[in-house]
Legacy VTK file of the C-alpha trace (Angstrom):
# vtk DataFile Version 3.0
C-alpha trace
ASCII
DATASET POLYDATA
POINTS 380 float
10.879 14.791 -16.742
10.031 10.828 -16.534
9.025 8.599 -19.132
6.250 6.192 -18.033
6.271 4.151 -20.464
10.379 3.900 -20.913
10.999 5.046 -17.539
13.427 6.931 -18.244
14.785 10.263 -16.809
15.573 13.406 -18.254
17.601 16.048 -15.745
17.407 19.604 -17.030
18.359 22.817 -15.354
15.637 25.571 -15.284
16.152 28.685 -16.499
13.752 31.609 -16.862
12.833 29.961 -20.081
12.471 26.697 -19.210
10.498 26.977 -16.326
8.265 29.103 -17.867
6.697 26.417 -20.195
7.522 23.545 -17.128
4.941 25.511 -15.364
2.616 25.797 -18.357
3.134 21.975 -18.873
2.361 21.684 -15.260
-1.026 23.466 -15.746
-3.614 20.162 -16.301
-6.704 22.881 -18.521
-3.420 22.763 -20.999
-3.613 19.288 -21.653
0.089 18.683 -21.899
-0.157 21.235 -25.124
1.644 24.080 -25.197
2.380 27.015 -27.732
5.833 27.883 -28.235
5.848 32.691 -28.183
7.566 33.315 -31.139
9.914 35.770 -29.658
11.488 32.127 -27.659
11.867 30.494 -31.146
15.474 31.425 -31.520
16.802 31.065 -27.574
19.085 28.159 -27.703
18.392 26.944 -24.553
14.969 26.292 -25.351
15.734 25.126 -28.697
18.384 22.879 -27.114
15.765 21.453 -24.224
12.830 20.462 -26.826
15.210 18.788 -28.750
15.871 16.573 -25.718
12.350 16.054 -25.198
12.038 14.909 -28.720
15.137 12.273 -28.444
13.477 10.702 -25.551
10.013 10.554 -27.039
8.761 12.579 -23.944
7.079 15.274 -26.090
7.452 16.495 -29.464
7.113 19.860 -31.580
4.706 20.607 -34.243
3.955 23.474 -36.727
0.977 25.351 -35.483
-1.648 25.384 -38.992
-5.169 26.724 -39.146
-6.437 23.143 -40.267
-4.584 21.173 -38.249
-6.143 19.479 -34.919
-3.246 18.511 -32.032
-2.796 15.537 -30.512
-3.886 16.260 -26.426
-2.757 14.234 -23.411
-5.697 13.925 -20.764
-3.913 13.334 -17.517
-5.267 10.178 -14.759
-8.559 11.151 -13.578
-8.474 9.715 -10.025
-11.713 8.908 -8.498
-10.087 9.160 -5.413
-9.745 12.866 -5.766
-13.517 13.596 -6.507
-14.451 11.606 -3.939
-12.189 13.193 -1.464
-13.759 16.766 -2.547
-17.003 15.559 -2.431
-16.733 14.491 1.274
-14.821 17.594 2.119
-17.604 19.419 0.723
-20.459 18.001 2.159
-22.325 19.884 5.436
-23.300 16.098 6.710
-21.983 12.806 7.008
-24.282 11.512 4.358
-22.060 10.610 2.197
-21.473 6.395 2.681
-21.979 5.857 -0.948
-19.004 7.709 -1.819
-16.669 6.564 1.929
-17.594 2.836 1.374
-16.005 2.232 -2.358
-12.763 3.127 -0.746
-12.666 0.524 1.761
-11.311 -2.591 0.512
-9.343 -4.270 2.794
-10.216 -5.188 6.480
-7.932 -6.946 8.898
-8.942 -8.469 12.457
-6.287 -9.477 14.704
-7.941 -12.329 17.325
-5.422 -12.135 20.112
-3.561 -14.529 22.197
0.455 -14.813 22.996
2.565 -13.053 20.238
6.226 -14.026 20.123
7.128 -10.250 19.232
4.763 -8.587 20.752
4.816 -5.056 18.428
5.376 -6.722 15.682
1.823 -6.313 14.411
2.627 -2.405 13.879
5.162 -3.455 11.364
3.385 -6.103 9.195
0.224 -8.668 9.982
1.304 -10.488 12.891
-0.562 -11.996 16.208
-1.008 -9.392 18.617
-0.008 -9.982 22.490
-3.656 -9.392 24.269
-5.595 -11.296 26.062
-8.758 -9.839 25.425
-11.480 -11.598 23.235
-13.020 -9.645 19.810
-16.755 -8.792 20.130
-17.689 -11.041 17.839
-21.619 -9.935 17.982
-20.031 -6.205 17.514
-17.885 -7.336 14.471
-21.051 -8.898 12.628
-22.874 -6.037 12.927
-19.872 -3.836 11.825
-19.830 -5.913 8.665
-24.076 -6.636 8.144
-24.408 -2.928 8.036
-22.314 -1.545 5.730
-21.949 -1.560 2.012
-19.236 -4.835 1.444
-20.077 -4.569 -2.346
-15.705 -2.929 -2.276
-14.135 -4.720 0.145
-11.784 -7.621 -1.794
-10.021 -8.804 0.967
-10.244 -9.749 4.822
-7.069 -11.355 6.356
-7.665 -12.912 9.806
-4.745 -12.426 11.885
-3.985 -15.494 14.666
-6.035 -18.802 14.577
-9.750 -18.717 14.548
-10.097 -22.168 15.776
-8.989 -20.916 18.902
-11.363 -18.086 19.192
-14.636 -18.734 21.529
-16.510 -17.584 18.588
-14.822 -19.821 15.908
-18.147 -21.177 14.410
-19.766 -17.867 14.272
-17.164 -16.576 12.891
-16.356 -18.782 10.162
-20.116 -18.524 9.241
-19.919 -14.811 8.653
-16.602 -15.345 6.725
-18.450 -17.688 4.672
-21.035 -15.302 3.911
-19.029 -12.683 2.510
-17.590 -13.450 -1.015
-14.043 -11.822 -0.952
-10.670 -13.231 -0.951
-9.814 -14.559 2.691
-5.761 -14.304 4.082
-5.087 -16.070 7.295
-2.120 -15.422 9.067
-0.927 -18.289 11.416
2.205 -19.230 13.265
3.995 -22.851 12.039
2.544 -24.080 15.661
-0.930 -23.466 15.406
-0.609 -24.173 11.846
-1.382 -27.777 11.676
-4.443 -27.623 14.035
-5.743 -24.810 11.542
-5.068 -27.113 8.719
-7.233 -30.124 10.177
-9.677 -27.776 10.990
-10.425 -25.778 7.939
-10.315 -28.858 5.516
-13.683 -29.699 7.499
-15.793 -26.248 6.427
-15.902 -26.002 2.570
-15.030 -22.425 2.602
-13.770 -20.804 -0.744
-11.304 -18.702 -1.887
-8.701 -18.366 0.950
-5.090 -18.786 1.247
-2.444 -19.066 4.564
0.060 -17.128 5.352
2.866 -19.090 7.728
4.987 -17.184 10.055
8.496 -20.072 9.940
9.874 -21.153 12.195
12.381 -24.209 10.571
9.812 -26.847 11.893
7.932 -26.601 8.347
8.708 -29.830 6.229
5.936 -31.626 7.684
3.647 -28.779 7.489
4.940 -28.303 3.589
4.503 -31.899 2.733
1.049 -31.269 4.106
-0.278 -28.108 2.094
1.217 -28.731 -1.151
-0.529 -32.398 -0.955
-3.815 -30.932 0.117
-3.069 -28.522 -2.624
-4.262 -25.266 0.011
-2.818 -22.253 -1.318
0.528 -20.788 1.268
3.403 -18.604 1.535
5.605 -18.876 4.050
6.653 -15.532 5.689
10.195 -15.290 6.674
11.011 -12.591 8.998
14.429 -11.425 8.961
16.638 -8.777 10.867
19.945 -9.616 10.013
22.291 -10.223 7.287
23.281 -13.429 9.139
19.428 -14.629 8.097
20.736 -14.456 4.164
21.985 -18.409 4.380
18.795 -19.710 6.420
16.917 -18.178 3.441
18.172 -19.089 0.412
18.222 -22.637 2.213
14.009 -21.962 2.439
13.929 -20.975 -1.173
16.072 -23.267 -2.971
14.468 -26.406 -1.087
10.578 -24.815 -2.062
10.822 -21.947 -4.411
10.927 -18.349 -4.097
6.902 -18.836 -5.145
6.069 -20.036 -1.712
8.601 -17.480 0.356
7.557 -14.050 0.989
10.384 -12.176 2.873
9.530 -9.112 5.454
12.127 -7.437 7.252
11.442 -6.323 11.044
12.785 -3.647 13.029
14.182 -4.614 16.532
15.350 -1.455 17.630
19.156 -1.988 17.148
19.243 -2.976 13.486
18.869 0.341 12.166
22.442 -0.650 9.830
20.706 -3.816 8.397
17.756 -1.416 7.186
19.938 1.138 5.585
21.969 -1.286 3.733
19.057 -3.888 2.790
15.968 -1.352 2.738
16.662 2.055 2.261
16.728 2.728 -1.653
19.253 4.543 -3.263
18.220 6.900 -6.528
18.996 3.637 -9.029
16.633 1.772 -7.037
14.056 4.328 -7.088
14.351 4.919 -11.030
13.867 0.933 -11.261
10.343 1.436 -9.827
9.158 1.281 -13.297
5.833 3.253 -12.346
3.150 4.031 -14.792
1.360 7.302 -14.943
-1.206 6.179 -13.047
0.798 5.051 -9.666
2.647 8.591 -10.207
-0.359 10.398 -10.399
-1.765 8.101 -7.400
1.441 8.752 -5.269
0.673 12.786 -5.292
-2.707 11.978 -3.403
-2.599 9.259 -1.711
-0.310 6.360 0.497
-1.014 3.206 -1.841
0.271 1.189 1.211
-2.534 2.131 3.701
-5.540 3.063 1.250
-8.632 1.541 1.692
-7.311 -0.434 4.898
-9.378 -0.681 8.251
-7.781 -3.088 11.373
-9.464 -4.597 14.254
-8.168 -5.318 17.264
-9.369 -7.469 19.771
-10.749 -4.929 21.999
-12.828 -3.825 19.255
-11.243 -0.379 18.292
-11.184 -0.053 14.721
-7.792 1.638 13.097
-6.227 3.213 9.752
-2.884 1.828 11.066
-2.442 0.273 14.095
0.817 2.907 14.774
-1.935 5.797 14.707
-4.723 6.425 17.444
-7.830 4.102 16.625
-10.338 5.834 14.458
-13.352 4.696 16.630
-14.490 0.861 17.542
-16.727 -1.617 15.928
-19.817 -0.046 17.599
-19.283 2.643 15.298
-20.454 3.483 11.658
-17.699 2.113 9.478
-19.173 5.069 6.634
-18.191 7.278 9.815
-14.892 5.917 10.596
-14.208 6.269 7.143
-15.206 9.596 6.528
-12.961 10.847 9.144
-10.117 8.896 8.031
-10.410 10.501 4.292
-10.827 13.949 5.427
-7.763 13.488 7.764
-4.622 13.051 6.393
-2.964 10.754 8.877
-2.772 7.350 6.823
-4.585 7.161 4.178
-3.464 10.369 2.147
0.079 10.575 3.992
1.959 11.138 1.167
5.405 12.099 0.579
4.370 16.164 0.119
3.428 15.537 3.904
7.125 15.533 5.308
10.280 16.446 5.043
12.626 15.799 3.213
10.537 14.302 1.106
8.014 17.247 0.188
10.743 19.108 -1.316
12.885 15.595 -2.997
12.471 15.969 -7.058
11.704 11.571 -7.072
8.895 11.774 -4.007
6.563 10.641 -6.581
8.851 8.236 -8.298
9.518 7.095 -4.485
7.081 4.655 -2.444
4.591 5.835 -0.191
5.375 5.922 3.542
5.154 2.575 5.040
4.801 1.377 8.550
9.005 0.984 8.490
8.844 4.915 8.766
6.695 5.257 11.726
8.275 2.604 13.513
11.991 3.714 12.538
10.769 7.569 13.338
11.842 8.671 10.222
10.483 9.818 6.832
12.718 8.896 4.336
14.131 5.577 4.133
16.602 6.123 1.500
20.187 7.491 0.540
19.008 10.612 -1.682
19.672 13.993 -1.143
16.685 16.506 -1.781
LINES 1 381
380 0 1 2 3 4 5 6 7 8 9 10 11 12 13 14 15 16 17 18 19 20 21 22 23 24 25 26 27 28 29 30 31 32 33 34 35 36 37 38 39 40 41 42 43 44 45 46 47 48 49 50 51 52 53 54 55 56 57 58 59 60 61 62 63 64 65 66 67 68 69 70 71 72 73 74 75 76 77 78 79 80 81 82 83 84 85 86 87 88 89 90 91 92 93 94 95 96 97 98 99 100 101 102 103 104 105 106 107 108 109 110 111 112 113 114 115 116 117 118 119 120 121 122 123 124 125 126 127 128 129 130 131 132 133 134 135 136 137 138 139 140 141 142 143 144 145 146 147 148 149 150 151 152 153 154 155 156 157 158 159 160 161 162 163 164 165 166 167 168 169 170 171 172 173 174 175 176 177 178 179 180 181 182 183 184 185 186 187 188 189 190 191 192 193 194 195 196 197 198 199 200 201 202 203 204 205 206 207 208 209 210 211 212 213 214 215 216 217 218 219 220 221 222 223 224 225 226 227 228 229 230 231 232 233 234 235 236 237 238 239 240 241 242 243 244 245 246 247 248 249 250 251 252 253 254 255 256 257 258 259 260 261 262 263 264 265 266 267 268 269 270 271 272 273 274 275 276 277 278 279 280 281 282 283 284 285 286 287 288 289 290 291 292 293 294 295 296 297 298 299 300 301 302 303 304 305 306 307 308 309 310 311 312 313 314 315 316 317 318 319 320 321 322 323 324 325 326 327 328 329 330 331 332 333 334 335 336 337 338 339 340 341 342 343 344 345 346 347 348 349 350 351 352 353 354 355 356 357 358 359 360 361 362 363 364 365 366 367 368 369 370 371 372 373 374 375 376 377 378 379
């Protein structure tokens, strides 16, 4: 049993008893209320496993009377889930209203030279291709569908070096979400002299460093633009070039990512695979537990462009479709799938059979790169 509130654990071993009422618990029309058979009054290890419950404040045990009401739990109602049955249900695709106010996020990588050229499957990074977005194709991808739920676009590489960089700055302009650009220190500055030109609200950058960023610093914080700087790292022998980076500016303006090369699978299992203490640390609520059991808060709502115009759930998975298409379509598909939006940890193994897989983060790119499911040091 978990705690949300005091996240705290309780380990029990079922017996016949035990699991009977865990499975009655378990049963949502019961409302987390249960009535204890009289012929189990006596059994001490029931007796001793409610008292346990009450210690912990994880339940407690009442006196059934004729006049008395009980106190019921109602467990998350998830939107998510209605809307999911909804769409499954349906005989047509008519069903946008419900597939658009789970999008949310949309990311569109411009192209150019990438220094790691994969890296983009990983986190947001400039993708190696020389090919040119649609930009014509993108507009109308974004003009026809419902942007009422989308809160965020992050543009990946610099626009100002895009054919289309007017165009596209207009159509940024005209839709009122939060706007994340993701630039290397080297194109930085040119983006930075650019951008202070157009009068466009509510954006922030995202630097890539690359320990040519005191100039570029002195720059930002002066202009007051809102930053982070990203700092990749794939080695332990990073750790000093970092805290450098965050004593100078403050672990505000640092955002670390580590990066799989292939050949530091040691750095991730002693820096990024989570052992059970980490995982009880999580300090979830009831809602991100009850979220976790049907669907991957890390790729939810998330739709990526690339510059060829195919339009993806996550760029390690087959594209959904391309910008010519119906984003309600795309969509649609994706949430009837179960390929990244609700892979969850019931999905694979280990995992689907691991007593913390809801107390445990969704699957994250790191998985599908690394080729396997569990990132951590527990034993199902």
């Amino acid at each position: 049993m978990y705690n949300s509130q005091s996240h705290m654990l309780y380990y029990f071993l079922c017996n016949e008893i035990t699991e009977y009422y865990c499975d009655h618990l378990l049963d949502m029309t019961n409302l987390y209320v249960i009535e204890i058979e009289e012929s189990h009054i006596t059994n001490g290890n029931l007796i001793d496993w409610l008292h346990n419950i009450e210690q912990l404040k994880m339940g407690y045990v009442d006196e059934i009377q004729e006049t008395k009401t009980f106190i019921v739990s109602f467990p998350p109602l998830l939107n998510l889930q209605s809307d999911i049955d909804r769409i499954e249900a349906a005989e047509d695709r008519d069903v946008g209203e419900y597939a658009a106010q789970n999008w949310n996020e949309f990311s569109i990588y411009l192209g150019g030279e990438s220094k790691f050229p994969n890296l983009h499957k990983q986190i947001p990074y400039p993708v190696d291709d020389s090919s040119i977005l649609p930009f014509y194709d993108l507009q109308a991808f974004l003009s026809s569908s419902d942007n009422s739920y989308l809160n965020t676009i992050n543009i990946i590489g610099n626009p100002f070096s895009y054919p289309y960089k007017a165009e596209l700055m207009d159509l940024l302009y005209s839709i009122p979400v939060k706007k994340n650009f993701y630039l290397t220190a080297s194109t930085a500055c040119r983006f930075i002299k650019e951008i202070q030109q157009i009068d466009l609200p509510n954006y922030e950058l995202y630097i890539y460093y690359e320990q040519e960023e005191a100039s570029i610093h002195h720059i930002l914080t002066e202009k007051q633009i809102p930053f982070h700087w990203i700092y990749l790292i794939s080695s332990e022998k990073q750790y000093e070039d970092l805290e450098k980076l965050e004593t100078k500016y403050g672990n505000e303006y640092v955002e670390v990512h580590p990066i799989y090369t292939g050949d530091n699978l040691p750095f991730f299992e002693e820096n990024v695979y989570l052992a059970e203490e980490d995982i009880l640390q999580s300090n979830y609520d009831k809602q991100d537990i009850f979220a976790h059991q049907v669907m991957n808060t890390n790729f939810w709502g998330r739709l990526s462009v690339l510059p060829d115009g195919k339009v993806y759930s996550n760029l390690n998975h087959p594209p959904l479709g391309t910008l010519k298409d119906r984003v309600y379509d795309l969509i649609v598909d994706e949430m009837k799938s179960k390929r990244a939006w609700r892979w969850i940890r019931d999905e694979v193994s280990p995992c689907k059979d691991c007593l913390f897989r809801y107390l445990c983060p969704s699957p994250s790119n790191y998985e599908l790169v690394i080729g396997k499911p569990n990132l951590c040091h527990v034993k199902p």
